[in-house]
Structure formats: structure tokens, C-alpha cells
FIFISE-228225 format. One record per residue (C-alpha): x, y, z. Coordinates in steps of 0.2 Angstrom, whole numbers, plus 5000, padded with zeros to 4 digits. Example, Ala and Ser with C-alpha at 12.3 -4.5 7.8 and 13.67 -1.06 7.14 Angstrom:
2
+------+------+------+
:   px :   py :   pz :
+------+------+------+
: 5062 : 4978 : 5039 :
: 5068 : 4995 : 5036 :
+------+------+------+
! end
This chain:
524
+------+------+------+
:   px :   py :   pz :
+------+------+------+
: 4574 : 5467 : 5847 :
: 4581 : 5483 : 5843 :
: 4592 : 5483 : 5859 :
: 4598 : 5468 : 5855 :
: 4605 : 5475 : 5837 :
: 4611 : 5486 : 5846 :
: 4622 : 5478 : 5859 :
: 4629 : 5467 : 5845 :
: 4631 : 5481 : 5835 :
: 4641 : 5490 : 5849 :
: 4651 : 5473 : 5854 :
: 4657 : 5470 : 5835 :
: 4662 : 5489 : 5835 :
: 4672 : 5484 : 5849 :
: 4681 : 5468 : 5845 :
: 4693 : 5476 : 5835 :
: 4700 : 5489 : 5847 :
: 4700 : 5475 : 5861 :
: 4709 : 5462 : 5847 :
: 4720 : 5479 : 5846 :
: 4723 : 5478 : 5864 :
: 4726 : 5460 : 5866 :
: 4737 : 5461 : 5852 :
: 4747 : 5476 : 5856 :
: 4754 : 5475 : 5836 :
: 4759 : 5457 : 5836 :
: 4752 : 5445 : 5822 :
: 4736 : 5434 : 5823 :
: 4741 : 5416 : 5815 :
: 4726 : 5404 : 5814 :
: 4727 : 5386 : 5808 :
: 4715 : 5373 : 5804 :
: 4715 : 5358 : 5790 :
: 4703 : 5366 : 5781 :
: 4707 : 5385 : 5774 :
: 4698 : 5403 : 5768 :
: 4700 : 5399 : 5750 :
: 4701 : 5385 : 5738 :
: 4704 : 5381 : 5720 :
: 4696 : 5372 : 5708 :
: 4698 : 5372 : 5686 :
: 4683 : 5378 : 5677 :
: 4677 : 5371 : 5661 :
: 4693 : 5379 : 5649 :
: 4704 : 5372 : 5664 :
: 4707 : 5387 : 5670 :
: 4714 : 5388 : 5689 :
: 4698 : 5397 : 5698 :
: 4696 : 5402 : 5718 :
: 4682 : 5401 : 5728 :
: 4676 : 5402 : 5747 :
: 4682 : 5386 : 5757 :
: 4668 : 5377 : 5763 :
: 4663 : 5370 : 5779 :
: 4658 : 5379 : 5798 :
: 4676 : 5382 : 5803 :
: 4676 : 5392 : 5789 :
: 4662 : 5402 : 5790 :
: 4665 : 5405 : 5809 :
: 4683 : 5409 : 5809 :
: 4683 : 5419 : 5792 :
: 4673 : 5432 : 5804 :
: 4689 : 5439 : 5813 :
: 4696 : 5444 : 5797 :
: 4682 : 5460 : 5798 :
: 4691 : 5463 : 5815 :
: 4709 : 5461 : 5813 :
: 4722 : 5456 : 5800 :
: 4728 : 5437 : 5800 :
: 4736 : 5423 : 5791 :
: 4727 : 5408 : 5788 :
: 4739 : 5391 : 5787 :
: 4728 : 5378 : 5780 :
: 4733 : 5362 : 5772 :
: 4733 : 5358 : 5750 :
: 4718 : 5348 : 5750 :
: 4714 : 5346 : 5732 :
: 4726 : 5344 : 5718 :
: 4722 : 5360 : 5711 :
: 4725 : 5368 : 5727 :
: 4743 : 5356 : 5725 :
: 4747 : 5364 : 5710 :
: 4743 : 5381 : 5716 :
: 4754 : 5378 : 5732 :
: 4769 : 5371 : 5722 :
: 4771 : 5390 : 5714 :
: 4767 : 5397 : 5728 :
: 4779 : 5391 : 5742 :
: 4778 : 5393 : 5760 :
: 4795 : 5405 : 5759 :
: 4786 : 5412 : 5746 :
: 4773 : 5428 : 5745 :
: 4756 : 5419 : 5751 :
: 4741 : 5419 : 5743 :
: 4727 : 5434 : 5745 :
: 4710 : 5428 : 5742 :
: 4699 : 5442 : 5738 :
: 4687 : 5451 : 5752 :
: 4697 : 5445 : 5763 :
: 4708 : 5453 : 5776 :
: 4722 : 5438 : 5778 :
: 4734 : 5430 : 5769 :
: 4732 : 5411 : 5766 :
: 4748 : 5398 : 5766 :
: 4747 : 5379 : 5760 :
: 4754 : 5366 : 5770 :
: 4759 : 5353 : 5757 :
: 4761 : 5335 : 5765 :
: 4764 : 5319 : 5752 :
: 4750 : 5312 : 5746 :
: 4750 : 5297 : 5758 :
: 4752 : 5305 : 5774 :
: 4739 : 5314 : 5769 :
: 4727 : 5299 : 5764 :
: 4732 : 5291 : 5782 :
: 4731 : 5308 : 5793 :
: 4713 : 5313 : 5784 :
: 4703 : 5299 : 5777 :
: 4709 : 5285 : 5791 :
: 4713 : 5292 : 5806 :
: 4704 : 5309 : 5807 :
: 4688 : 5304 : 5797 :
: 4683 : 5294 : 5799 :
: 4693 : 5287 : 5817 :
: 4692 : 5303 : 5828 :
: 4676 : 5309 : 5821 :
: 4667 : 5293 : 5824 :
: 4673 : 5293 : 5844 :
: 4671 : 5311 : 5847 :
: 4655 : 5308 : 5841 :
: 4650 : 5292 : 5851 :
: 4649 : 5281 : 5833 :
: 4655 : 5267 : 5838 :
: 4647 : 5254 : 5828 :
: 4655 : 5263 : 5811 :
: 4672 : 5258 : 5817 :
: 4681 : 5243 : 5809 :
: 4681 : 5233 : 5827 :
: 4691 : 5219 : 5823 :
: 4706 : 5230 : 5816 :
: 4704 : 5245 : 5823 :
: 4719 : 5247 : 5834 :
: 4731 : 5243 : 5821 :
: 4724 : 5252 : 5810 :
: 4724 : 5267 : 5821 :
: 4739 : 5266 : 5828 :
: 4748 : 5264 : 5810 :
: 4737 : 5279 : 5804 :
: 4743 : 5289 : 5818 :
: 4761 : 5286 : 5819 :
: 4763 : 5286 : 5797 :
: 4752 : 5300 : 5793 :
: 4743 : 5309 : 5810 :
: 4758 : 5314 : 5818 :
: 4768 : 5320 : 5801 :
: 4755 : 5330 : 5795 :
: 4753 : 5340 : 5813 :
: 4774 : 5342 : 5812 :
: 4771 : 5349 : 5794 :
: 4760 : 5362 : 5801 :
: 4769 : 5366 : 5816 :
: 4783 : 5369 : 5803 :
: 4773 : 5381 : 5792 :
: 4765 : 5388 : 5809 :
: 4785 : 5389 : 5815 :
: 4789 : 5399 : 5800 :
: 4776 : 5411 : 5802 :
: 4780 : 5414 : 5821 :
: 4799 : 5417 : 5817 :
: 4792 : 5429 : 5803 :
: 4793 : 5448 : 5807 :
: 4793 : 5456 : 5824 :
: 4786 : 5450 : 5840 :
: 4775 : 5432 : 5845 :
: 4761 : 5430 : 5837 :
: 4743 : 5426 : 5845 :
: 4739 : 5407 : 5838 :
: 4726 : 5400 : 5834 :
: 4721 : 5383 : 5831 :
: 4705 : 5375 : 5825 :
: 4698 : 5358 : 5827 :
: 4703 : 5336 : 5827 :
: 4715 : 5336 : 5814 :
: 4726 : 5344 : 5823 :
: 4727 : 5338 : 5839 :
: 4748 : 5337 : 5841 :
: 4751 : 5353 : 5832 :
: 4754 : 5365 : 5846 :
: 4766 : 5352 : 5856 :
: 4778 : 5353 : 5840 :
: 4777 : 5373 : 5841 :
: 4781 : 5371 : 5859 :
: 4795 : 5364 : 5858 :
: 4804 : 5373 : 5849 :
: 4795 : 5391 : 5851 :
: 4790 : 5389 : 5871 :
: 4785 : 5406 : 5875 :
: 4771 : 5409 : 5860 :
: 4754 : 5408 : 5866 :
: 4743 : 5395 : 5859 :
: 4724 : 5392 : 5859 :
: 4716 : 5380 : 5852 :
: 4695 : 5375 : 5849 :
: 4691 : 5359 : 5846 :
: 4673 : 5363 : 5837 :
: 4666 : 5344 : 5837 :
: 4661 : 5336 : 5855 :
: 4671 : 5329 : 5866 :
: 4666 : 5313 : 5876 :
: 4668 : 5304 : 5891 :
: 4685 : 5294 : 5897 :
: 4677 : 5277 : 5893 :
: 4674 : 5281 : 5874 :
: 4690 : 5284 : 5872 :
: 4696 : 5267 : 5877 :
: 4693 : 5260 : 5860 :
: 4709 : 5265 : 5856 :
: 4726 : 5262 : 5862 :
: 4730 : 5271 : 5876 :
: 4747 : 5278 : 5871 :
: 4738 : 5290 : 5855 :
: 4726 : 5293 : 5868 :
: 4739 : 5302 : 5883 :
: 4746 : 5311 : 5866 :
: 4731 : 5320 : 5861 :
: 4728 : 5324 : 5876 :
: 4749 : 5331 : 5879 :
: 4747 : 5338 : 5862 :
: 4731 : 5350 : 5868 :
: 4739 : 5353 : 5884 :
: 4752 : 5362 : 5876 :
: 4741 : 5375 : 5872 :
: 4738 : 5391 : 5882 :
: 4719 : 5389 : 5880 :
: 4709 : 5374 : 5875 :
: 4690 : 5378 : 5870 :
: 4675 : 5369 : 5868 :
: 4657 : 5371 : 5861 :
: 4650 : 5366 : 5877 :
: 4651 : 5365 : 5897 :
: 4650 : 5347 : 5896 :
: 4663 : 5343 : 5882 :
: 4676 : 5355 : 5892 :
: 4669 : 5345 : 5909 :
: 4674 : 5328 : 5899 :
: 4690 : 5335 : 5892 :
: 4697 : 5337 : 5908 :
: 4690 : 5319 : 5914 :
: 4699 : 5312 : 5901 :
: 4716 : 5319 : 5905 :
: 4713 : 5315 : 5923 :
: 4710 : 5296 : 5918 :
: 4725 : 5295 : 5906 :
: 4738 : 5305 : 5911 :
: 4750 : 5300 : 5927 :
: 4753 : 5318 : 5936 :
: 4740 : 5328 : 5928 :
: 4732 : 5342 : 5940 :
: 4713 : 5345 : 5936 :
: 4705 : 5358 : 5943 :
: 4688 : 5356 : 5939 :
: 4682 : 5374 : 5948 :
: 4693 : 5385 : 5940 :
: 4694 : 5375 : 5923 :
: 4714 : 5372 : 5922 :
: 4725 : 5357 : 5920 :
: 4743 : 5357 : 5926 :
: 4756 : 5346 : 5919 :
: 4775 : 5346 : 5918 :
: 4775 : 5363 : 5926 :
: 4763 : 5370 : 5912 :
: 4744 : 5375 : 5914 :
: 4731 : 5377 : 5903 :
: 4714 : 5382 : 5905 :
: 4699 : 5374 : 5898 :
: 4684 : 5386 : 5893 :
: 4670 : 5383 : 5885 :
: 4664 : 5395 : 5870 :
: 4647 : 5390 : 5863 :
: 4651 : 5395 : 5843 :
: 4637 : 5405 : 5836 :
: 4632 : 5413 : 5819 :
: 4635 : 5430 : 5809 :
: 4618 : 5439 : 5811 :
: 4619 : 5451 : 5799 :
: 4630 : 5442 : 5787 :
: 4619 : 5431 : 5789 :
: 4603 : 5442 : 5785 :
: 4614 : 5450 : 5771 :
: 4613 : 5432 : 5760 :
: 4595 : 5429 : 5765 :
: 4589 : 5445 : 5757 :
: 4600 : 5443 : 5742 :
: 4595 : 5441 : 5724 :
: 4599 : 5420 : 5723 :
: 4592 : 5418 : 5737 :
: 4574 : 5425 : 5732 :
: 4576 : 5418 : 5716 :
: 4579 : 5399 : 5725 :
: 4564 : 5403 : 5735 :
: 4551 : 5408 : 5721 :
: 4557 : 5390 : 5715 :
: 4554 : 5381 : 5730 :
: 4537 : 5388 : 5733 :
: 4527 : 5378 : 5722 :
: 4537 : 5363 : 5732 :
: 4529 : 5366 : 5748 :
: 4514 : 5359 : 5756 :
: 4499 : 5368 : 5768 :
: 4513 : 5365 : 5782 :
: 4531 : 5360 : 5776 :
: 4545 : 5352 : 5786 :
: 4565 : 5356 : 5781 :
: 4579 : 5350 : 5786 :
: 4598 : 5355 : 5780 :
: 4611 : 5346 : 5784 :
: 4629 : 5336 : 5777 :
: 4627 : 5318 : 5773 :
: 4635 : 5313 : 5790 :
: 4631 : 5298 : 5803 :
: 4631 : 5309 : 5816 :
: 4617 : 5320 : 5808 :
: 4605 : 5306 : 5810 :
: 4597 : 5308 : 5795 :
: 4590 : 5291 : 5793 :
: 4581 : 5291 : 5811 :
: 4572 : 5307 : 5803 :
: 4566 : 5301 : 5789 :
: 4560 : 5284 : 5799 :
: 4551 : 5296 : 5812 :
: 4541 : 5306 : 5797 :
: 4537 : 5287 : 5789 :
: 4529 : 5285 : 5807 :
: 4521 : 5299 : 5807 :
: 4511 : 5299 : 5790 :
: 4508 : 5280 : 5795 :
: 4500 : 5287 : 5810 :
: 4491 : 5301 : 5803 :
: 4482 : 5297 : 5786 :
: 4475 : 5316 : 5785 :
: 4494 : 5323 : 5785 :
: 4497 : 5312 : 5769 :
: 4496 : 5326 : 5754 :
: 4498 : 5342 : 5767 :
: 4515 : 5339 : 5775 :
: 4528 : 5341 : 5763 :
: 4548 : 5337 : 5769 :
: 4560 : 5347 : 5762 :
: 4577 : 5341 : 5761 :
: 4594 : 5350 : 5759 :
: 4607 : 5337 : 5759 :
: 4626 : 5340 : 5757 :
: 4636 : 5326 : 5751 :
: 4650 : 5324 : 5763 :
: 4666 : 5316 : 5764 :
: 4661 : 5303 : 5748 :
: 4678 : 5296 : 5748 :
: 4676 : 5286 : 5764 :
: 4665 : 5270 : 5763 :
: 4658 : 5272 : 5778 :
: 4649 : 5287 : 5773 :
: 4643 : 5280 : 5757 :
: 4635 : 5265 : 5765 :
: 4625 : 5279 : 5774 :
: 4620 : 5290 : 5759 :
: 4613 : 5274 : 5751 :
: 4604 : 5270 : 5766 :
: 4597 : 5287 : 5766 :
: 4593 : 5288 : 5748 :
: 4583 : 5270 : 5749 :
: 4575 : 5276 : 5764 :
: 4568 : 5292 : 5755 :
: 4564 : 5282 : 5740 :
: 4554 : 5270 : 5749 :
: 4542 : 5282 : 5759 :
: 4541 : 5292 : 5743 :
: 4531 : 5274 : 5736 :
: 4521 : 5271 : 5749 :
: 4513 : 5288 : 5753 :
: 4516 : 5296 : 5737 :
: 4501 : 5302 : 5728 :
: 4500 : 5305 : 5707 :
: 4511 : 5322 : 5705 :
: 4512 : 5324 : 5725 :
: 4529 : 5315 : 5733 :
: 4530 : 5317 : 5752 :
: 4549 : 5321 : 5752 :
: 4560 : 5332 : 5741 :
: 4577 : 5329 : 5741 :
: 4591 : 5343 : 5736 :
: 4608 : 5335 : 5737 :
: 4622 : 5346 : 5731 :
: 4631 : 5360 : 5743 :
: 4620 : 5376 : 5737 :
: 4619 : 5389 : 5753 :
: 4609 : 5400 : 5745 :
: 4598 : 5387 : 5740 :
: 4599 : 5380 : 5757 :
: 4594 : 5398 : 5765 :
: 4578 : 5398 : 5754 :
: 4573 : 5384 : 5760 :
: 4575 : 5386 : 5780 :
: 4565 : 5404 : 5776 :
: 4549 : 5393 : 5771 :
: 4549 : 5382 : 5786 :
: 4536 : 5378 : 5798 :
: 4545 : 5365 : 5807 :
: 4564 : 5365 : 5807 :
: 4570 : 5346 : 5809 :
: 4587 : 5346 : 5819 :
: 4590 : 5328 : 5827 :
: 4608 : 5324 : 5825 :
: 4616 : 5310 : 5836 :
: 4630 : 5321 : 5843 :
: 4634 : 5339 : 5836 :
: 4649 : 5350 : 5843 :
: 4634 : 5365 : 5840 :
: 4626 : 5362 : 5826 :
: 4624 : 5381 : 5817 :
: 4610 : 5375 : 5806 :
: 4598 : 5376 : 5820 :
: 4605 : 5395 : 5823 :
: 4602 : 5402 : 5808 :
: 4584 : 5394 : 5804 :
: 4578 : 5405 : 5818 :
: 4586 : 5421 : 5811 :
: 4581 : 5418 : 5791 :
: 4565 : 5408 : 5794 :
: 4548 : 5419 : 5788 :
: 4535 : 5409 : 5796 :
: 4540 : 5407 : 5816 :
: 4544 : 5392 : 5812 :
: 4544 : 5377 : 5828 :
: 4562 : 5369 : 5828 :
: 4563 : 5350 : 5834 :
: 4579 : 5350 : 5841 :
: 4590 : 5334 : 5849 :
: 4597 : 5335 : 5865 :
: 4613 : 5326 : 5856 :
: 4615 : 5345 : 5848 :
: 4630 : 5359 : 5856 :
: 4616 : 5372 : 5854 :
: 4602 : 5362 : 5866 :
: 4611 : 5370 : 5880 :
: 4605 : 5388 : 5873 :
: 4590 : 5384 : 5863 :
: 4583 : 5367 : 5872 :
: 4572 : 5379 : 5881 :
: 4562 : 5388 : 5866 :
: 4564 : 5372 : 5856 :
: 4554 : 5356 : 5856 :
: 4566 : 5344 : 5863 :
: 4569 : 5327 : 5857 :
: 4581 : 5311 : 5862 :
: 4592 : 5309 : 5845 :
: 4587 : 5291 : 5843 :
: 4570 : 5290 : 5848 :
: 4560 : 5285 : 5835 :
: 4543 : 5288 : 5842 :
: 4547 : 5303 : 5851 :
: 4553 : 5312 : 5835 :
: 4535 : 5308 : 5829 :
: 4527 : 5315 : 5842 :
: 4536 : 5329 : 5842 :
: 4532 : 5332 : 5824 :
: 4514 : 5330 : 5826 :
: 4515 : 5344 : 5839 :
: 4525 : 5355 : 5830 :
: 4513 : 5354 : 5817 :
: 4498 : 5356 : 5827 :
: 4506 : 5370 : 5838 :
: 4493 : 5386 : 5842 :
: 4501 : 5403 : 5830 :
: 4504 : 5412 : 5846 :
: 4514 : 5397 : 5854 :
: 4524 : 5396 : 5838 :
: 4527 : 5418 : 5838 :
: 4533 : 5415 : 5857 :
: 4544 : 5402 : 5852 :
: 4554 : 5410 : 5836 :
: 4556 : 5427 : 5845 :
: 4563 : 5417 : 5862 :
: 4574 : 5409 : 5848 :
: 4578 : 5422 : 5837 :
: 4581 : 5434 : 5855 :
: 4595 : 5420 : 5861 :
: 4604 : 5419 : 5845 :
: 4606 : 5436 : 5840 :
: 4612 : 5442 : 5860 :
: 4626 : 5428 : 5858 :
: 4631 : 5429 : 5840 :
: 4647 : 5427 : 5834 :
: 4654 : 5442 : 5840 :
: 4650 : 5434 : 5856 :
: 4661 : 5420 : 5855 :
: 4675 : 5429 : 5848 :
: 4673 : 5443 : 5862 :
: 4673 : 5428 : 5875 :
: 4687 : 5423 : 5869 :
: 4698 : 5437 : 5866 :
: 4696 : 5443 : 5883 :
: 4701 : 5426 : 5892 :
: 4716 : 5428 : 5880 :
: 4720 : 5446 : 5887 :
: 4718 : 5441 : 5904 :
: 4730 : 5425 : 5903 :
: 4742 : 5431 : 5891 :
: 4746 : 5446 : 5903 :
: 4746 : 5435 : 5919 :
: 4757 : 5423 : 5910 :
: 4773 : 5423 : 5924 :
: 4793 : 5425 : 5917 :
: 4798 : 5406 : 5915 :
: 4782 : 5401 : 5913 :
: 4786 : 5395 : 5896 :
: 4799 : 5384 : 5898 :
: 4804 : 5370 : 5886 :
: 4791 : 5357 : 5884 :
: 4796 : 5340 : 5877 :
: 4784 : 5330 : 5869 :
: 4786 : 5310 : 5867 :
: 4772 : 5307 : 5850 :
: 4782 : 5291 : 5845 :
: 4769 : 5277 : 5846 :
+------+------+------+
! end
């Protein structure tokens, strides 16, 4: 274990010099709907910051202990509105504290904003990346789609590709950018065209599924997400099989495109790009840091009383593609089966509400709520209820509870990675046994120490419950250190490392006139 520390140790130590080198004094620009630092108004309505939420966050926040950045990100609350009205992009951006970047707000009207987030990214793209069908309004769906797209999609990406635009024009040399994730999909064609020789990467951290999910939608916003990711330099996935589906996808939908699938690269319009897979991972020590801090012992002395002679947990956002519901419906089965588990097994559930403003997502909450409600009557006892349900957005609190696990429920539908089933393993206290779906990114790296389940199989989520439960000590002490071993070799460090050096490699290799104009047709 030691030598593990070590190596990682080493490799962080290394990062920088090797961002250093990749670098060689130019800028690192990231970019991603979501940003490092958000605003909110306190009780006396005074304008407070805090850490932006979210995995993208936590991951990509990371580099900032490596290299300098600037962060562009959009205004997504009105306070952050208000904020970014003072502080313009052509004016000095904002520095949130413990942080080495600089943060810029992409302000977009109100509407676009509404039609770019709220209808075509969530719920839209989320639901077909994440194979949701039946939460898509069927019988309007295209037009809703493609008037989403073309009115607030595509203006939003131009509005970042202007803020990134400024940011490449600013100071000395191209920058290295960085873009993260769905909503921003077109982004790095609109930076193409008018800057072609910056070099672009993007990571798309949700999955990404086969050619015939995509034909829900109209085939014309289809080809332009794919053009728009093919402008980048580097596109990255959480898995083998999302990058092997990416390429699918552009072979099926775009006329001319070159797909080799040995060396991961797609040619089009006299432009390649390589596809590459980077299986995100966690901060170890960070991490640890949080799970030995003060709040987080003082969450776990109140949780204690809480648990049961073996307790389950599960932390998750209030999402479809979590597959909460099927969870709870494979513990009701469970203690239906097992009459001596009722009063012993306690569930422990850390929910984060998620994305309240779309009704789709409500509907689910509810459902989820009555669920909980209804095995709480029928297998509750007087003062003992078999579920517990904490649904607010408290990390320590959340922390605490993965440390007091014995089994660590994990059985969304489909998961980019799903971090929640990394950093169990590292915090947990108990070697705890983690139920893991094969829906999830991180079953490619963890099926093997897990117990392995099929995200929608009722009956086999029981089963594997019950043998989680029943598992011998020294089966359960093989299990967490095979976990704990795998996670901490490829921590985050890791996925930056991976990707830093596929970055040096191309961007040297990158021939004179290999950059050429690139015109993008986004009109739908």
C-alpha cells in the first residue's frame, strides 16, 4: 500500500513539470457550463462565494494545484448574474479564494439560457446519452429539439466560444483549451473558425451510446455535434466503450468521415482527431484530508446511533439515471424475503436534489419519496424505520456516511464513471462490499473486486444484497484492499497524467497547415 502512495505521490510531483513541459509558458484555458466558484446572498443579502458543485468541478478543480488556469464558465444563478454584470468579460476576472485560476462568466439572455440548459441539454441530451428514452416527450420531441437547439443550444456555445476567443487573443502565445462535458458540444467548432491553429481538447464526462440511440433525434443536430467535437484536437471519454461508440456514431452520420478504429482517430475535412479514453478518477488525499476533518466526525458521531448490526448506504443526486427507485424496490424484496433482516439491516440514504426545475425530475423524486415511505409502513417497527433518508447536498455529511458502510449500493442505469463508487472504498472503515452496476463508467476498473449487478434487475440487486450481507470478514478484507489498491494507482493524478502526455505528444506532431480554416455549417 505504501508503494502505491508512493507512485502517486511521485506522479503528482510530476504533473507540474510535465504541464510545464507541454505548456512551454502558454496559457491553460478550461471551460465547462458549470464553474470553480459560485455566488449566493446570505441572510443580510449580502453577495457571498462558495465552491461550485458538481463532479466536473471537483475533478478539474485539481489541475489548479498543478498549473495556473482560467476557468470560463457560464452565470448560472442570478446572483452570479449580478456579479458578472460588474465584472465584465473585458474586465479583471474574478479570483476565488484557494484557488490558483481566475474565473470568467459567460452571460447569455435569460431565454437562451432556459432553452440551451433546461430543454435541450437536461434534460434532451442527458436522457439519450444516458439511454432514457421513455423520459423524452415522444410525440413532440423533434420540434422541440430542434427549436431548443437552433434558439438557445447553438447561441449559448457561440457565446462561450467568444469568451474562450477573448481569452485565446489575450496575452502571448495559444493557449492549451480545455473543454468539459454535453453542454458544450459546438463550442470548439466556433473557436476553430476563427482561431484555427489553437489546440483544443475536449472530455465529454457522461456516456456516450451507440448510433441507433441517437436516432431519436433529427439527424442534422446529430452530424453537428458530432462536427462540433471533431473540431477538437482530442476528444476524451470515461470509457473504452463510449470512445468505441463515439466513433460508430460519426461513421454512421457523417458522409466522408475516416474512422480508424486501431489507432483511435477520425478524419474529416482534412482535419484529424483522436479519440481516447480517460477513465476519471478521484483525489486520494484530498480526499482523505475531508474524511479525517472535524465535520466529518462530528456527522459520523450523529449517524452512529442511526445504523443498524449491518447498515447499507447509498449517496447519490436525485437523477433517473441513478436508478434510485430500482434500489429501493430490490431492498423491499429483500426484507420481504428475509424476515430476520427486518430490524438489523438499516439503509442509509444520502440524496442530492438535482435539477428540481425540470418536471421530469420531480416526477422522479416523488416517486422515490413514496417508494421510501411505503417500505418505511410496512417493515417499520415502533422507533426502528428501515430507511433513513438525508436529502440536502452535504459532502461532509455524505462522507460520514460512506465511512459506516457495510455494503455500498451503486446500481445506476448508465453512469459516465460514477465517483461515488471510488471514494467509498478509500473513506469507508468497515471493508465494506460494494454492489456495483455494470451500467456504471467505473465497472470497467472495479467490476472485478465488486459484486456485480445488471442495473435493472430487480431480483439480482436482492440477491446480491443478501450476499453482501452474508459475505465471510476475510472475503470482505480481500475485496476493499483489491478496491482501495485499484483506485489509489489510478487516481486523479492519473487521468490528468494520461492526458497531458497524449496532449504533448499530438501538439508537437501537429504538421505546418495542419490547422487550416474550418468552416462549420450549425444552422438547423
Amino acid at each position: 500500500m505504501s508503494a502505491i502512495r508512493e507512485s502517486v505521490d511521485d506522479r503528482a510531483a510530476t504533473i507540474a513539470n510535465l504541464a510545464e513541459a507541454v505548456l512551454q509558458g502558454r496559457r491553460l484555458v478550461l471551460a465547462s457550463n458549470r464553474g470553480p466558484i459560485e455566488y449566493h446572498r446570505d441572510a443580510h443579502g449580502r453577495i457571498k462565494s462558495r465552491r461550485g458543485s458538481g463532479g466536473v468541478v471537483t475533478a478539474l478543480a485539481a489541475l489548479s494545484r498543478y498549473v495556473k488556469l482560467s476557468w470560463v464558465a457560464s452565470a448560472m444563478s442570478e446572483t452570479d448574474r449580478s456579479v458578472a454584470s460588474v465584472s465584465p468579460l473585458d474586465a479583471p476576472p474574478l479570483v476565488p479564494d484557494g484557488y490558483s485560476l481566475r474565473t470568467r462568466f459567460v452571460l447569455t439572455e435569460p431565454n437562451e439560457y432556459e432553452l440551451y440548459y433546461n430543454v435541450f441539454s437536461n434534460p434532451i441530451l442527458w436522457f439519450v446519452q444516458h439511454r432514457l428514452h421513455g423520459l423524452l416527450p415522444h410525440d413532440d420531441l423533434r420540434q422541440v429539439a430542434t427549436t431548443a437547439f437552433r434558439n438557445g443550444y447553438l447561441p449559448v456555445n457561440r457565446a462561450f466560444a467568444g469568451a474562450l476567443l477573448r481569452e485565446v487573443r489575450h496575452g502571448d502565445g495559444a493557449p492549451l483549451v480545455m473543454l468539459h462535458d454535453y453542454h458544450l458540444y459546438l463550442t470548439a467548432g466556433f473557436v476553430r473558425a476563427q482561431e484555427p491553429c489553437v489546440f483544443l481538447q475536449q472530455f465529454v464526462h457522461i456516456p456516450w451510446p451507440e448510433p441507433a440511440d441517437w436516432q431519436i433525434l433529427p439527424a442534422e443536430i446529430v452530424r453537428a455535434l458530432c462536427r462540433g467535437l471533431l473540431a477538437n484536437d482530442i476528444v476524451g471519454f470515461q470509457t473504452k466503450r463510449c470512445a468505441a461508440n463515439f466513433m460508430a456514431t460519426c461513421a454512421a452520420v457523417l458522409p466522408g468521415a475516416r474512422v480508424d478504429h486501431g489507432r483511435g482517430a477520425i478524419g474529416l475535412n482534412g482535419r484529424r482527431t483522436l479519440v481516447r479514453a480517460y477513465p476519471i478518477s478521484i483525489d486520494v488525499q484530498a480526499l482523505r484530508q475531508v474524511a479525517w476533518s472535524p465535520a466529518v466526525a462530528e456527522y459520523e458521531r450523529r449517524l452512529g446511533p442511526l445504523r443498524g448490526a449491518q447498515t447499507i448506504v447509498r449517496v447519490d443526486r436525485l437523477d433517473p439515471s441513478k436508478n434510485v427507485l430500482t434500489g429501493f424496490q430490490a431492498f423491499e424484496m429483500l426484507l420481504a424475503r428475509r424476515p430476520d433482516l427486518r430490524g438489523r439491516v438499516k439503509f442509509l440514504s444520502f440524496l442530492v436534489p438535482s435539477r428540481t426545475g425540470i418536471p421530469e425530475y420531480r416526477r422522479y423524486a416523488q416517486s422515490v419519496f413514496a417508494a421510501i415511505e411505503g417500505i418505511n409502513a410496512r417493515y417499520g417497527r415502533d422507533g426502528w424505520q428501515p430507511i433513513d433518508l438525508f436529502y440536502e447536498n452535504n459532502y461532509p455529511q455524505a462522507i460520514a456516511g460512506m465511512r459506516l458502510y457495510d455494503v455500498l449500493m451503486v446500481n445506476s442505469s448508465h453512469d459516465g464513471m460514477n465517483l461515488v463508487s471510488k471514494e467509498g472504498p478509500i473513506v469507508n472503515q468497515r471493508d465494506g462490499v460494494l454492489v456495483l452496476s455494470q451500467g456504471a463508467g467505473s465497472h470497467e476498473e472495479l467490476g472485478g473486486s465488486a459484486l456485480s449487478i445488471a442495473p435493472h434487475d430487480v431480483e439480482g440487486t436482492a440477491r446480491a444484497l443478501e450476499l453482501a450481507l452474508a459475505m465471510p470478514a476475510a472475503e470482505r478484507r480481500r475485496r476493499a484492499a483489491a478496491l482501495r489498491a485499484t483506485i489509489e494507482s489510478n487516481d486523479i493524478t492519473n487521468w490528468l497524467w494520461e492526458q497531458m502526455q497524449d496532449i504533448r505528444s499530438s501538439w508537437r506532431r501537429l504538421p505546418l497547415g495542419a490547422c487550416g480554416p474550418l468552416s462549420l455549417p450549425y444552422a438547423i
